[in-house]
C-alpha positions as CSV (number, residue, x, y, z in Angstrom):
1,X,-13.2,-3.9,7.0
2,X,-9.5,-2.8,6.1
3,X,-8.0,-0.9,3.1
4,X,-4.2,-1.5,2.6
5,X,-3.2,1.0,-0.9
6,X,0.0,0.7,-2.8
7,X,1.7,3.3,-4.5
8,X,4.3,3.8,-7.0
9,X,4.4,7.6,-6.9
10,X,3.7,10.1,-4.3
11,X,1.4,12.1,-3.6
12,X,1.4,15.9,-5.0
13,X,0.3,18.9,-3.1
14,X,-3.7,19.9,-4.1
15,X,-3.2,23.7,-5.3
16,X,1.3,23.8,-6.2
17,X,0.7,20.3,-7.3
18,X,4.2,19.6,-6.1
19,X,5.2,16.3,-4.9
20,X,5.0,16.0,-1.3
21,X,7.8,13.3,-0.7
22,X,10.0,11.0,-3.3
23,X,9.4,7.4,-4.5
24,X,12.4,5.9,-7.0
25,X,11.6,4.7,-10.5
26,X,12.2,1.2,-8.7
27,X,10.2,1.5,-5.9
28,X,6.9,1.3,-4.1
29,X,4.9,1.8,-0.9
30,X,2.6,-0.2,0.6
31,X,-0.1,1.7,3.1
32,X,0.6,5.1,2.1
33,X,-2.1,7.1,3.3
34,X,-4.8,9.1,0.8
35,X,-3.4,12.2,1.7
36,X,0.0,11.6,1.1
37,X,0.8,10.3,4.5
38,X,4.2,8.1,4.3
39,X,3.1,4.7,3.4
40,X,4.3,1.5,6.0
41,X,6.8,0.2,4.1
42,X,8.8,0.7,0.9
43,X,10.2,-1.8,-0.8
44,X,11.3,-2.3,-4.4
45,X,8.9,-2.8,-7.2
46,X,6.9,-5.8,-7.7
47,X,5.0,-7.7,-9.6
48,X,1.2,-7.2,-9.3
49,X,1.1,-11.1,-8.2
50,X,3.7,-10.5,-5.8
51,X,2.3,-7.0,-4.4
52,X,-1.6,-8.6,-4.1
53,X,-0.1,-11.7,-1.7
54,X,1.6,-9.2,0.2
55,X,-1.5,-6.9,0.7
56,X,-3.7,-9.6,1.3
57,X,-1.3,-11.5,4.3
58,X,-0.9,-8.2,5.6
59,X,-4.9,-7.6,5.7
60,X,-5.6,-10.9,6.8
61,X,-3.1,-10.6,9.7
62,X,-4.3,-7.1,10.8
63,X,-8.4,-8.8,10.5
64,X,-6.9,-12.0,12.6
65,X,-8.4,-14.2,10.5
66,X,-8.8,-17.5,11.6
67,X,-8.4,-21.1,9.9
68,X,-12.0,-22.1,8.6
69,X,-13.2,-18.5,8.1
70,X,-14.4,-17.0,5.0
71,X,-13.1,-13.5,4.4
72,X,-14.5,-11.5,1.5
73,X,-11.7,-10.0,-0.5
């Protein structure tokens, strides 16, 4: 099992709730982490289209899924 999150704006701080780092307007992060953890990569915004086959190479790479198996997505 693997979770791979996306996010268009940071995190904030739980009690100031101040943001804990900066995303631009334009931008995104794929594999930020749920507690505000810098993400793996940020790129410019995408579509939904475009960010979903991104996330799901990037999970299928990281399960080493084979030709002929049957992942459930």
């Amino acid at each position: 099992m693997r979770t791979l999150s996306v996010s268009a704006r940071t995190a904030t701080h739980h009690s100031t709730g101040t943001e804990l780092s900066a995303i631009g307007d334009d931008e995104m992060e794929i594999g930020a982490g749920q507690h505000g953890e810098t993400g793996a990569d940020r790129m410019k915004l995408m579509t939904a289209d475009e960010t979903a086959e991104i996330m799901l190479a990037r999970s299928l790479e990281d399960l080493e899924v084979k030709p002929g198996e049957e992942p459930l997505v």
